[in-house]
C-alpha atoms as an extended CHARMM CRD file, in Angstrom:
* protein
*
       175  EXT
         1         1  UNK       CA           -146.6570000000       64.5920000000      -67.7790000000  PROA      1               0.0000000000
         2         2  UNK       CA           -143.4920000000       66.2150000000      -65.9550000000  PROA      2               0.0000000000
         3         3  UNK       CA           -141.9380000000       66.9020000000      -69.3250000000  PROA      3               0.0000000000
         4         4  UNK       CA           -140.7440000000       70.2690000000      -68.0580000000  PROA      4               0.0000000000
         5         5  UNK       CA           -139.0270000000       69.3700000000      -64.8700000000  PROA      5               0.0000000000
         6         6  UNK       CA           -135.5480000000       70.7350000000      -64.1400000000  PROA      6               0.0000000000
         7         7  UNK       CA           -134.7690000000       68.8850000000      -61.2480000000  PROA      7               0.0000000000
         8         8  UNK       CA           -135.7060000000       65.8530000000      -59.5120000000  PROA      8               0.0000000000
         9         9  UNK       CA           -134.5910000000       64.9460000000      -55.8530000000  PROA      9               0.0000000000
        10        10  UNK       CA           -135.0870000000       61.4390000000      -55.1140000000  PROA      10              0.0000000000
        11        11  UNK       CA           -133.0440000000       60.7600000000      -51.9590000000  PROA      11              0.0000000000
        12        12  UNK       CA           -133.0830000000       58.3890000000      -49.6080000000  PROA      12              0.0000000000
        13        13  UNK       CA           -135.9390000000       56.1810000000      -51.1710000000  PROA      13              0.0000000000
        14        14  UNK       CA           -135.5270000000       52.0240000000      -51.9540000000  PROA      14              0.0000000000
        15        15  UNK       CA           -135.5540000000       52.6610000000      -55.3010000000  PROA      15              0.0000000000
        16        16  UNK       CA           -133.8780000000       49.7190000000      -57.2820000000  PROA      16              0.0000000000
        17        17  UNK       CA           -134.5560000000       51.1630000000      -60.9790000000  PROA      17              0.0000000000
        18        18  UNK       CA           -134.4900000000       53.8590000000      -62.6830000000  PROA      18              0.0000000000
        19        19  UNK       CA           -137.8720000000       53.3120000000      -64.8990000000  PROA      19              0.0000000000
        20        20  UNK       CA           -137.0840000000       54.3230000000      -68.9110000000  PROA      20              0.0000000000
        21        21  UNK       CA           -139.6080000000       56.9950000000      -68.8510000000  PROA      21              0.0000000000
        22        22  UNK       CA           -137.2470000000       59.4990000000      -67.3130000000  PROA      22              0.0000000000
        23        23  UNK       CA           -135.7740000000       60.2210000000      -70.5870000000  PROA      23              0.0000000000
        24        24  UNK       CA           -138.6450000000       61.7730000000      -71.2630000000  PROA      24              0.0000000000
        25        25  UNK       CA           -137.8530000000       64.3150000000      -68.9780000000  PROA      25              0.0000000000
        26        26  UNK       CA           -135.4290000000       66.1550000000      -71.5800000000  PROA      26              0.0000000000
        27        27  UNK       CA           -135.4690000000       69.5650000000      -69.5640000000  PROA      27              0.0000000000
        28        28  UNK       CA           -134.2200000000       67.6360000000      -66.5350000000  PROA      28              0.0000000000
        29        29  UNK       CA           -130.6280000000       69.0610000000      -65.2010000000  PROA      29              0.0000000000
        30        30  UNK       CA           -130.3930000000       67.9720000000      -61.8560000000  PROA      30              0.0000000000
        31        31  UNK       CA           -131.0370000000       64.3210000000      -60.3630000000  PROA      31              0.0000000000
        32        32  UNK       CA           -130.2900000000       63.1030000000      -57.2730000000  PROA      32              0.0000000000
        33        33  UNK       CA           -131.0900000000       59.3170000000      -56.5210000000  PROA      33              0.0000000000
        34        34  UNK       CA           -128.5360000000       58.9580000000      -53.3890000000  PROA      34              0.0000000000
        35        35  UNK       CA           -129.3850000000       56.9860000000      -50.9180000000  PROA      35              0.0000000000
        36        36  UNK       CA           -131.5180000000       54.0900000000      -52.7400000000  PROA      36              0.0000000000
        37        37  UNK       CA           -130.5040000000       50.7990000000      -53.6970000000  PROA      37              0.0000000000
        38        38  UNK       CA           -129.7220000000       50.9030000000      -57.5230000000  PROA      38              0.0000000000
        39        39  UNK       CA           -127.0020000000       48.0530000000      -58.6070000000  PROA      39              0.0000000000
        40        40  UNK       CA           -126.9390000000       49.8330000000      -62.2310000000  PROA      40              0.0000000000
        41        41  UNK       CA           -127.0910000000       53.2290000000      -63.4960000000  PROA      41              0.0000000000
        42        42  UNK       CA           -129.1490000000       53.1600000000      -66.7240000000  PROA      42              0.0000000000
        43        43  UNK       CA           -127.1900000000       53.8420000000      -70.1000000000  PROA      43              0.0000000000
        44        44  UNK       CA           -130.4420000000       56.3270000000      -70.9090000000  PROA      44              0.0000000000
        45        45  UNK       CA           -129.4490000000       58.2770000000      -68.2090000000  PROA      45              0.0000000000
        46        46  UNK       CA           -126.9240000000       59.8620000000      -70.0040000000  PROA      46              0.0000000000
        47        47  UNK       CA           -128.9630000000       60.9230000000      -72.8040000000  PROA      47              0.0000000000
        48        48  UNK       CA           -130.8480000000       63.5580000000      -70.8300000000  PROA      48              0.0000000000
        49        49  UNK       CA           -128.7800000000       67.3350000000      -70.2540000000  PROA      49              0.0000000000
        50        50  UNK       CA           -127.7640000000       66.6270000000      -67.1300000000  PROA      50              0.0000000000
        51        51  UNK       CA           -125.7930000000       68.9590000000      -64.9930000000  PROA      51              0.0000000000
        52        52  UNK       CA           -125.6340000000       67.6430000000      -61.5640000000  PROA      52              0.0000000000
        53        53  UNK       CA           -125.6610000000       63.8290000000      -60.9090000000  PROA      53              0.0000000000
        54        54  UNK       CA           -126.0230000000       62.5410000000      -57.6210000000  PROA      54              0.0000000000
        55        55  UNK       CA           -125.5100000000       58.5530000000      -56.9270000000  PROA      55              0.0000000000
        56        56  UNK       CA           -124.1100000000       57.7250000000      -53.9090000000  PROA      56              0.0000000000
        57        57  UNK       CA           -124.9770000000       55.6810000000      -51.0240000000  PROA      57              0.0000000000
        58        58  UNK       CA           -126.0710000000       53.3040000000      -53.6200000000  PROA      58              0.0000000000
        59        59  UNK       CA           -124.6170000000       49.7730000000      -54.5710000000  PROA      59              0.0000000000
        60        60  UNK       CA           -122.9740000000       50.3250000000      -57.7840000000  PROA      60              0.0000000000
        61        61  UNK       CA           -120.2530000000       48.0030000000      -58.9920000000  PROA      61              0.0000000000
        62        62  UNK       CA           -119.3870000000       50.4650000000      -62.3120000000  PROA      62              0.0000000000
        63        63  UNK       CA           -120.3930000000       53.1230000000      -64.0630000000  PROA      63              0.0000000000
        64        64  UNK       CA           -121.7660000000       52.6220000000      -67.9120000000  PROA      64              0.0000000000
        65        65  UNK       CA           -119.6160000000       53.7710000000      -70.8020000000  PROA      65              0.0000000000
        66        66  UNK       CA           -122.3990000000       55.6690000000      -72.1830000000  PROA      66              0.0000000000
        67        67  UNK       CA           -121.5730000000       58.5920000000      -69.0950000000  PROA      67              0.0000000000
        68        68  UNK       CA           -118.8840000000       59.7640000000      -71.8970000000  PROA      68              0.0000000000
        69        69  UNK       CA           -122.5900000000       61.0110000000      -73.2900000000  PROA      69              0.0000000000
        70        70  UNK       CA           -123.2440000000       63.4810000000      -70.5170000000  PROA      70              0.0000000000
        71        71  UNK       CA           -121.7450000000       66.3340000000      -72.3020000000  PROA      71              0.0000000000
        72        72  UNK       CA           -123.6840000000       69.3000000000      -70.2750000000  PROA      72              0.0000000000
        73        73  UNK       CA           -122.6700000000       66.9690000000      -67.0660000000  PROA      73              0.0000000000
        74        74  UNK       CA           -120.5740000000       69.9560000000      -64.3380000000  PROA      74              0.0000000000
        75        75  UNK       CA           -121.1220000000       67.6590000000      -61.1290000000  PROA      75              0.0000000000
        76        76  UNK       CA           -121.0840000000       63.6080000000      -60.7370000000  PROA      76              0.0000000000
        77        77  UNK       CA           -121.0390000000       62.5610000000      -57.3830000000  PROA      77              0.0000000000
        78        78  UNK       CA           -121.3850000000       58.3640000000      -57.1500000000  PROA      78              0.0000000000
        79        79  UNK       CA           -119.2260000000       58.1720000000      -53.8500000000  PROA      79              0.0000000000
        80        80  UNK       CA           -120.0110000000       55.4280000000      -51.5620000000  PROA      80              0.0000000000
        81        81  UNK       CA           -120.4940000000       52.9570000000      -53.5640000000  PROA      81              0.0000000000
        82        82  UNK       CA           -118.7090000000       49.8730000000      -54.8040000000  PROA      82              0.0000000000
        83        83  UNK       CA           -117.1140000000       50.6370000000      -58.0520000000  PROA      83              0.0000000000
        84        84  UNK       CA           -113.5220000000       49.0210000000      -59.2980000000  PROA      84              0.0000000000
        85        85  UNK       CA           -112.8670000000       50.6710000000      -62.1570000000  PROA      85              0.0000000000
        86        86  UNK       CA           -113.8010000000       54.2360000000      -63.8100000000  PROA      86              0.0000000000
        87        87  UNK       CA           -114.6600000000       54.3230000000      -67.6860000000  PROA      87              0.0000000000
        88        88  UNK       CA           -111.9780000000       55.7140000000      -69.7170000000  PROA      88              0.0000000000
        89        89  UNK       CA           -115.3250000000       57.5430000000      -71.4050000000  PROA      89              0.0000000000
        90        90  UNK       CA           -115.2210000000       59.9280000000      -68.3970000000  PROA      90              0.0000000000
        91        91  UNK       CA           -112.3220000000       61.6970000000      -70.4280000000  PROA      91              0.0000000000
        92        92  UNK       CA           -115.0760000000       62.8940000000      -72.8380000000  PROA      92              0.0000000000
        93        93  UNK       CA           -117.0180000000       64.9060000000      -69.4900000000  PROA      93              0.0000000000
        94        94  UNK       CA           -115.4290000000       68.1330000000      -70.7850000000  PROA      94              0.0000000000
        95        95  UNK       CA           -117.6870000000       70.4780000000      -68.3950000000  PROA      95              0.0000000000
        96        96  UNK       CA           -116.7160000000       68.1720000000      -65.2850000000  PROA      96              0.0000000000
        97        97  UNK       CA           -116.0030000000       70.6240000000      -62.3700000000  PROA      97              0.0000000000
        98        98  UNK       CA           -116.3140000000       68.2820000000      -59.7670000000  PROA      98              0.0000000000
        99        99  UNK       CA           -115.7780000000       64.6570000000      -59.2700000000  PROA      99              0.0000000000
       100       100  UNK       CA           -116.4690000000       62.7410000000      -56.0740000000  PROA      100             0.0000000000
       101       101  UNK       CA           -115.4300000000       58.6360000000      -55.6890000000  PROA      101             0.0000000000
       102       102  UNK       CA           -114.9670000000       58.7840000000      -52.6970000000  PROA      102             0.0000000000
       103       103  UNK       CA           -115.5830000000       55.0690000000      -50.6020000000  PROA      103             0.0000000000
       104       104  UNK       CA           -115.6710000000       53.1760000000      -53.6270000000  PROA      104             0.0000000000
       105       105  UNK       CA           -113.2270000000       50.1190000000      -54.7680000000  PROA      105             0.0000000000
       106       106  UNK       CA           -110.9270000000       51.9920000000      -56.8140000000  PROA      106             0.0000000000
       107       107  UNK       CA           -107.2540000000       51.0820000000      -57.3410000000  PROA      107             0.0000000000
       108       108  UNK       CA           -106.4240000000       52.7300000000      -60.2710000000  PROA      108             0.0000000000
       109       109  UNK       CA           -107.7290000000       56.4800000000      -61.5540000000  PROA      109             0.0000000000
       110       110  UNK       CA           -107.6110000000       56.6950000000      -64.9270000000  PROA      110             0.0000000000
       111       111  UNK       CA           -105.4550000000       59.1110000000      -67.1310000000  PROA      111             0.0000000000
       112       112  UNK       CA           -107.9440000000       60.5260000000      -68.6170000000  PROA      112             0.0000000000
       113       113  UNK       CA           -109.6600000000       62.5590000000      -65.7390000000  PROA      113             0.0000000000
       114       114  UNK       CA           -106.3540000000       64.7860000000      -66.1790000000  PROA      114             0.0000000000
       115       115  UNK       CA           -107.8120000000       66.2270000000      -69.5160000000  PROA      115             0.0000000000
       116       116  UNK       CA           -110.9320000000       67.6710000000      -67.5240000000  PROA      116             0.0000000000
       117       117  UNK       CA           -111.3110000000       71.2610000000      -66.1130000000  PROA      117             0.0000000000
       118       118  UNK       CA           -111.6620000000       69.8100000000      -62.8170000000  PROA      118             0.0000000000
       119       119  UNK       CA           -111.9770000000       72.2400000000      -60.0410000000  PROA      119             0.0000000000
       120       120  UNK       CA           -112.4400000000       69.6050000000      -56.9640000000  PROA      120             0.0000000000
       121       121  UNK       CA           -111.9420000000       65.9540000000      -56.7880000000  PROA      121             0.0000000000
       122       122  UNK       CA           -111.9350000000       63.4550000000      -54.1980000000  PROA      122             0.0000000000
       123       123  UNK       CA           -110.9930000000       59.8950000000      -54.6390000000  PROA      123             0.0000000000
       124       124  UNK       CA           -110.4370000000       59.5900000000      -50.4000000000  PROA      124             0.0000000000
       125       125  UNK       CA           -111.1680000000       56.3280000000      -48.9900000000  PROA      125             0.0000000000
       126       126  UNK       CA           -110.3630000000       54.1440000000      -52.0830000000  PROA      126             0.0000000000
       127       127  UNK       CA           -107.6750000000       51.5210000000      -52.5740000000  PROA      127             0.0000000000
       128       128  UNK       CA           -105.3420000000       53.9510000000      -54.8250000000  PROA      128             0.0000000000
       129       129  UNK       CA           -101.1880000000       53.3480000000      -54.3630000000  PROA      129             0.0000000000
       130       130  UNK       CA           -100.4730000000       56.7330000000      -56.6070000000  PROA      130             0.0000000000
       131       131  UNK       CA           -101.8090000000       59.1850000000      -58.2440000000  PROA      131             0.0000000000
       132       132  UNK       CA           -100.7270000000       59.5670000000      -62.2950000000  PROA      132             0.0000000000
       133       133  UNK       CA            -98.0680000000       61.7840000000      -63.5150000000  PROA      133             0.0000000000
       134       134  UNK       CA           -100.1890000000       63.1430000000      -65.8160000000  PROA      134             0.0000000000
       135       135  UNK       CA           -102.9060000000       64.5400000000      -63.3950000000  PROA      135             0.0000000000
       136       136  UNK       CA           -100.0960000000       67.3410000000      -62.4670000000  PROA      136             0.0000000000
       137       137  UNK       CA           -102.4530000000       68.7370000000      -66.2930000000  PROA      137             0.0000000000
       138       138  UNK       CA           -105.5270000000       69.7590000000      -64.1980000000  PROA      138             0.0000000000
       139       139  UNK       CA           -104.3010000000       73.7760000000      -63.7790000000  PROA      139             0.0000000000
       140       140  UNK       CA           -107.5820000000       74.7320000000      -62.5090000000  PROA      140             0.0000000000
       141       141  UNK       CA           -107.8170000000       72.0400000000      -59.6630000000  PROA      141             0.0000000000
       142       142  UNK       CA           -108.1490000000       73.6410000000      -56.6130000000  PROA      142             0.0000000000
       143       143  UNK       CA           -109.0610000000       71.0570000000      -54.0570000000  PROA      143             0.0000000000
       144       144  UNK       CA           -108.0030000000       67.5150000000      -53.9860000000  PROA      144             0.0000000000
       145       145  UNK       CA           -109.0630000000       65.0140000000      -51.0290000000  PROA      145             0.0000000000
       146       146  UNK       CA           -106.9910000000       61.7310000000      -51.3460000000  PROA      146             0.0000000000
       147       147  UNK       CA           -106.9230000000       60.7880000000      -47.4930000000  PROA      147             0.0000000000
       148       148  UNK       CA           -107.4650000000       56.9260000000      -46.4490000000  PROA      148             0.0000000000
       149       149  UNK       CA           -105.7490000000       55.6540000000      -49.6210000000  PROA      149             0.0000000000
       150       150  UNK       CA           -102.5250000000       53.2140000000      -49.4170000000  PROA      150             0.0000000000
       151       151  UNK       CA           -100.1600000000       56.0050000000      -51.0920000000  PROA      151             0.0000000000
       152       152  UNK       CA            -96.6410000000       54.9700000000      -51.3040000000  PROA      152             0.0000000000
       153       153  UNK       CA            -95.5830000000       58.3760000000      -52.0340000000  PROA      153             0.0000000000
       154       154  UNK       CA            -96.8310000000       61.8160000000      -51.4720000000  PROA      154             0.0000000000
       155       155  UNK       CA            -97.9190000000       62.9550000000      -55.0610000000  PROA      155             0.0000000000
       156       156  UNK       CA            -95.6750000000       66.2420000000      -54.8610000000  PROA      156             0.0000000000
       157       157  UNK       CA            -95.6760000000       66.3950000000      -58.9850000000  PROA      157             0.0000000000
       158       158  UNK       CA            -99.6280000000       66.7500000000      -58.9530000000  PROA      158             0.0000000000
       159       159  UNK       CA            -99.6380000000       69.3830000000      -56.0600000000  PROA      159             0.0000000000
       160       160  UNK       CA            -96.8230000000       71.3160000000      -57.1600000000  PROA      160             0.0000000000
       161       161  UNK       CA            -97.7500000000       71.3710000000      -60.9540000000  PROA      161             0.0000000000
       162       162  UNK       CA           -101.0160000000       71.9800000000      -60.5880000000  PROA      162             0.0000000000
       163       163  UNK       CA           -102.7710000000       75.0510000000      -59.7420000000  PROA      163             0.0000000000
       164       164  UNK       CA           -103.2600000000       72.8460000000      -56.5480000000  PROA      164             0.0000000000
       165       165  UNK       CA           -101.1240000000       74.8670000000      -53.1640000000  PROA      165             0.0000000000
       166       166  UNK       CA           -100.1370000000       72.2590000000      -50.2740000000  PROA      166             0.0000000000
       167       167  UNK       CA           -102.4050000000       73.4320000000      -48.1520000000  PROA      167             0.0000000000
       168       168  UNK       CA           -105.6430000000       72.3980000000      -50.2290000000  PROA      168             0.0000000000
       169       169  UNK       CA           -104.0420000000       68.8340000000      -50.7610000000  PROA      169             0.0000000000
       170       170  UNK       CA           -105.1130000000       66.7710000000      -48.1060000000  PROA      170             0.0000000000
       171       171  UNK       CA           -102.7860000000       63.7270000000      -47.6150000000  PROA      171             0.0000000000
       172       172  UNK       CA           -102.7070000000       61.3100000000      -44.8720000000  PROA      172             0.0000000000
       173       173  UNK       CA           -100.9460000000       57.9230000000      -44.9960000000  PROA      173             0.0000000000
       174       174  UNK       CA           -103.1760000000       55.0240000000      -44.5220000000  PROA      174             0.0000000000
       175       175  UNK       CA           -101.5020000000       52.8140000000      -41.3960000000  PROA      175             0.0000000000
């Protein structure tokens, strides 16, 4: 009946599922469903030609595989939530311009997020020790947040290889 939507803004609901009938929704580029209380993010999901996804404030433990789908996908937001680990399948989001995980579980960020075009990324508020070598790649990051994490060392190789100046890398030490 809404085949023609665009976008759909469903925050701050107590929505637990995401019903199967959204993929028929195939002009739908924006979807926000922060603020509800999903444990999973359907694999369907990522069939649709998403552009902007918008999942935090919910209870997530992961993210599916199947997000290495989300081809058209510019913006993924899932901060806030309780994630662990990040699919290497994220690799595959070549139109990613932004990435927020912030408050989540993290320890480790994977290597692949250093082959995306990734403008701004924050991973603040995590449980992440360093940052890879190989995320000094992202030459058209311009903002990184990475506050509130256990770093053991400043990563100076990402913010003076990148495109990234000192002044848009925000470091503190977590005491």
């Amino acid at each position: 009946m809404f085949a023609p939507l665009e976008s759909l803004n469903l925050y701050h609901n107590c929505i637990k599922v995401v019903p199967e009938a959204i993929i028929n929704l195939q002009m739908l580029t924006y979807l926000n469903i922060s603020r509800n209380q999903l444990s999973v993010l359907p694999k369907f999901l990522f069939n649709l030609p998403l552009k902007v996804l918008v999942v935090g404030n919910n209870k997530l433990l992961s993210i599916p595989e199947e997000i290495g789908k989300a081809k058209d996908l510019m913006e993924l937001d899932v901060s806030c939530n309780e994630i662990q680990v990040l699919p290497t399948q994220m690799g595959k989001l070549l139109a990613l311009r932004e990435l927020n995980i912030r408050r989540n579980c993290l320890q480790v960020l994977p290597d692949e997020l250093s082959d995306l075009p990734l403008i701004r990324l924050d991973f603040s508020c995590n449980k992440i020790t360093e940052i890879p070598i190989s995320y000094r790649k992202l030459k058209q990051l311009q903002h990184i947040v990475l506050d509130n994490n256990p770093m053991q060392s400043p990563p100076a190789q990402v913010c003076l290889y990148s495109s990234v100046t000192q002044s848009h890398c925000a470091l503190e030490q977590c005491t």
